[in-house]
C-alpha positions in Angstrom: -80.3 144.9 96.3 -77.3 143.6 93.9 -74.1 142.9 95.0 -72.9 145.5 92.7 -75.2 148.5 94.8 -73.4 147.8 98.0 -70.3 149.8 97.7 -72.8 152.6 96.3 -74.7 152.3 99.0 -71.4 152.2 101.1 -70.4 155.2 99.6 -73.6 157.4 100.1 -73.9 156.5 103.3 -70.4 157.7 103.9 -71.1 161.1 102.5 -74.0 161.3 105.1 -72.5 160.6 108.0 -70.1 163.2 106.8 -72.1 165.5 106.2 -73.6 165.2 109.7 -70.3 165.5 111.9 -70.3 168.7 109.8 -73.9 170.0 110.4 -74.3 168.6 113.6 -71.3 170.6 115.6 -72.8 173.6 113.7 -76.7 173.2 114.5 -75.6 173.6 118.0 -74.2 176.4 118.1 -78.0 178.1 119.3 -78.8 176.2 122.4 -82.0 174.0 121.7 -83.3 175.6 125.3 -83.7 178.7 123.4 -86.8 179.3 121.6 -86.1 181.7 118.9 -87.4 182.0 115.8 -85.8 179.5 112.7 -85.1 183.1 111.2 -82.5 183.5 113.5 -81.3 179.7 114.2 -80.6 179.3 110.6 -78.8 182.2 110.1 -76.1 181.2 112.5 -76.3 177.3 111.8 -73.2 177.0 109.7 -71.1 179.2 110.3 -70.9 182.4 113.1 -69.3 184.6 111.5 -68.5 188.5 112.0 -70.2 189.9 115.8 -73.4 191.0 114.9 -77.1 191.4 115.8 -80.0 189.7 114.7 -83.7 190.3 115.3 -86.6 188.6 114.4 -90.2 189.0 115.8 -88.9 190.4 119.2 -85.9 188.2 119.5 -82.8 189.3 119.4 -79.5 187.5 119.8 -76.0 189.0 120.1 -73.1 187.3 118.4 -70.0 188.5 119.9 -66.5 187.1 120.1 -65.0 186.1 123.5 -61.8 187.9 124.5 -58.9 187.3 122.3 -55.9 185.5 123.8 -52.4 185.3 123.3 -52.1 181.5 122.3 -55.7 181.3 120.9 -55.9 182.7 116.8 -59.3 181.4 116.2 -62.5 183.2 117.3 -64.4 182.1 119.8 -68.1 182.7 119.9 -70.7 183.5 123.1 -74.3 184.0 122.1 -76.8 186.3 124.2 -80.5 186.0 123.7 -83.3 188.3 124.8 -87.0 187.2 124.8 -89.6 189.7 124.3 -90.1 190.4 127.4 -87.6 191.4 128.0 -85.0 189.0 129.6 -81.5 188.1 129.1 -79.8 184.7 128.4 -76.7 183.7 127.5 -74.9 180.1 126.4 -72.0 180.0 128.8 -72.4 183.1 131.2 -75.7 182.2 132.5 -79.1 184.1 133.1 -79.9 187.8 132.8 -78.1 190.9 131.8 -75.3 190.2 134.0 -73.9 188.0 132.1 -73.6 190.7 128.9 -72.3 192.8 131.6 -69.8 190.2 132.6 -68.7 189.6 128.5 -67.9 193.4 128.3 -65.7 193.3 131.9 -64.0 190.9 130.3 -62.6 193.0 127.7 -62.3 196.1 129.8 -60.4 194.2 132.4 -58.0 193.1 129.8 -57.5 196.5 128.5 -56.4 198.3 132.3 -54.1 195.5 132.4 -52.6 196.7 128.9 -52.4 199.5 130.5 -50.2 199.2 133.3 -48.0 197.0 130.7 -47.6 199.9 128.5 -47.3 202.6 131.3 -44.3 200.2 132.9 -42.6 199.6 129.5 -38.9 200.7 129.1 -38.0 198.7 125.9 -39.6 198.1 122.4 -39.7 194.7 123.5 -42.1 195.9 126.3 -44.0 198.3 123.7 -44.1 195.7 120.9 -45.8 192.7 123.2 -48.3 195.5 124.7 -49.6 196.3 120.8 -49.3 192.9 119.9 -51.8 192.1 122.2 -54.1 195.4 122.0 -54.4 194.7 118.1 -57.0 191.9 118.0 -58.5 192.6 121.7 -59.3 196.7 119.8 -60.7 194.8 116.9 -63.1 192.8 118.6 -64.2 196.0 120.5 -65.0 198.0 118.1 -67.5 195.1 116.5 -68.7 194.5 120.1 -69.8 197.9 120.5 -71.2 198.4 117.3 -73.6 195.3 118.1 -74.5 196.4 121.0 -75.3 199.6 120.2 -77.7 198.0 117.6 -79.2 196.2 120.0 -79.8 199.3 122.1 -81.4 201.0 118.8 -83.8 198.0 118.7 -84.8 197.9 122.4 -83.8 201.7 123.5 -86.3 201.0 127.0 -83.6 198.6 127.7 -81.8 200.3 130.6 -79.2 197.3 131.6 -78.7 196.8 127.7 -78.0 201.2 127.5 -75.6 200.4 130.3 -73.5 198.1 128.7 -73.2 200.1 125.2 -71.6 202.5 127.4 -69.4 200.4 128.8 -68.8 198.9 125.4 -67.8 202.4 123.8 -65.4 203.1 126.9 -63.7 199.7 126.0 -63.6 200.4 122.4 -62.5 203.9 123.1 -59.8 202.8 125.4 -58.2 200.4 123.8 -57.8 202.6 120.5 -55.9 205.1 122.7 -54.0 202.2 124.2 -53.2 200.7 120.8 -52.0 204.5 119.5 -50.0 205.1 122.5 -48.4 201.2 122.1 -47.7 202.5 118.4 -45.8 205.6 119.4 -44.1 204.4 122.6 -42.3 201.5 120.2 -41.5 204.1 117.6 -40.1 206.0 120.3 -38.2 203.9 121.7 -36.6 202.7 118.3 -35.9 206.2 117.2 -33.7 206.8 120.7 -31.8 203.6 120.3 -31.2 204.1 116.6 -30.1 207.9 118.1 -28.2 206.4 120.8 -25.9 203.9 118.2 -25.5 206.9 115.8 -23.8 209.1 118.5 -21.6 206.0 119.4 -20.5 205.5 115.9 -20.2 209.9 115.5 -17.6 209.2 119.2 -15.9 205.9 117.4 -15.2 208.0 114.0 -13.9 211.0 116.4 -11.4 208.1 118.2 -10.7 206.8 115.1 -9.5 210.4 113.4 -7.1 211.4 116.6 -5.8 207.9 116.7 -5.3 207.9 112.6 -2.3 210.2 111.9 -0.4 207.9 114.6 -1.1 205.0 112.8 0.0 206.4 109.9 3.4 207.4 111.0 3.9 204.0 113.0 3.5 202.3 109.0 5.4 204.8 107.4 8.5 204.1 109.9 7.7 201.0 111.6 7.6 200.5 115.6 11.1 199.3 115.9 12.7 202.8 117.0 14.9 202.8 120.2 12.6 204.5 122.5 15.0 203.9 125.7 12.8 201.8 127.6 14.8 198.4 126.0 16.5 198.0 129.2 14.4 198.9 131.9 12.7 196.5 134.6 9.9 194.8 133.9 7.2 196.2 135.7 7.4 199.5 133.6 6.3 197.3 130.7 2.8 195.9 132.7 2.2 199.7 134.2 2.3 200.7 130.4 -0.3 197.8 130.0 -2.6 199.1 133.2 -2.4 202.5 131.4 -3.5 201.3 128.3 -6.2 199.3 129.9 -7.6 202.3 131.7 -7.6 204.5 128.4 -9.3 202.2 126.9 -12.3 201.7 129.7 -12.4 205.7 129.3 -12.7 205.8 125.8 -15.7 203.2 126.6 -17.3 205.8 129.2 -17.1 208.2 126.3 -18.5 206.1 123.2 -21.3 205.0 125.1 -22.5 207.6 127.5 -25.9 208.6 126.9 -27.4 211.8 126.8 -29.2 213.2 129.5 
């Protein structure tokens, strides 16, 4: 080999060790313990992709996304094998149907603890972080469900597998009504405040109308009238003060009380 190969050489060699920290991460993504079919390893080699089922010569394997969290935006993956006969495995839950059981508590957990979030909202804040969250977490429900019920419709003997479609629909189900409910609380609550700041401004016109004529006047013929009070103590001038003080906090009672 020339001198004048090497950086070729150099350079291909590059390429395939890139190429390997690329295939590599995503070759594993099927456990090498599992023996399915190639059909199946080599459609999830690369890339994951959308929850789904895929069955080949009595395997099947369940794609599904792990819960969604608030400070994770990718999608994490868990795979869930069945042989032929008839047993469950998963990658990070461990042995049997449990753990598919386990995956879908996950998500209905998640979704009663929406729940009491929504019910004990008072603000849109409260509304807004309660849909913010039910968003994705509905999302990946509905895809769960529908790949598990697929799996049901290839196995329907399967009576732990029957059991968690159930559960799956009762998640998906839920969390639609919890998403809807998120929707119209916020909306709700926007619609009273935006209510509530148009009565105050319908009070401040009203103040503003009674108190206009005499601000009229007062530019008309100024404020420097003798009114008699020129020569009177002083405290008569702070009690006119504390009087004004207490109109104005009753004007404020008015402006801003809410209807009941």
């Amino acid at each position: 080999m020339s001198e004048s190969d090497a950086p070729t050489v150099d350079k291909l060699r590059s390429k395939v060790g890139s190429a390997a920290l690329i295939a590599g991460p995503a070759m594993a993504i099927v456990p090498p313990r599992w023996q399915v079919p190639d059909s199946i390893r080599h459609s999830i080699a690369k890339v994951p992709g959308a929850q789904r089922t895929l069955e080949a010569d009595g395997h099947i394997v369940l794609i599904l996304h792990k819960l969604p969290t608030e400070h994770c935006a990718n999608r994490e993956i868990r795979l869930f094998w069945r042989n032929p006969d008839g047993t469950w495995e998963s990658d990070d839950l461990g042995a049997g149907i449990k753990a598919l059981q386990q995956h879908v508590t996950e998500f209905n957990n998640r979704v009663v603890e929406l729940e009491d979030m929504e019910n004990n909202a008072t603000s849109a804040d409260g509304y807004f972080n309660v849909r913010g969250q039910i968003v994705p977490i509905h999302r990946a429900a509905e895809n769960m469900s529908a790949a598990i019920s697929r799996a049901y419709e290839l196995c329907p003997d399967d009576r732990g597998l029957l059991a968690c479609r159930n559960l799956a629909a009762g998640v998906e189900r839920t969390s639609e009504l919890l998403k809807d409910d998120a929707a119209y609380g916020l909306e709700y609550t926007m619609a009273k405040q935006a209510e509530s700041q148009s009565l105050a401004s319908h009070r401040l016109n009203l103040i503003a109308a009674i108190f206009f004529p005499i601000l009229a006047f007062a530019s008309i013929f100024g404020m420097n009238l003798e009114h008699g009070f020129e020569h009177e103590a002083t405290w008569l001038f702070w009690l006119f003060v504390a009087v004004g003080i207490a109109i104005g906090i009753v004007m404020k009672s008015i402006v801003f009380r809410t209807k009941r």
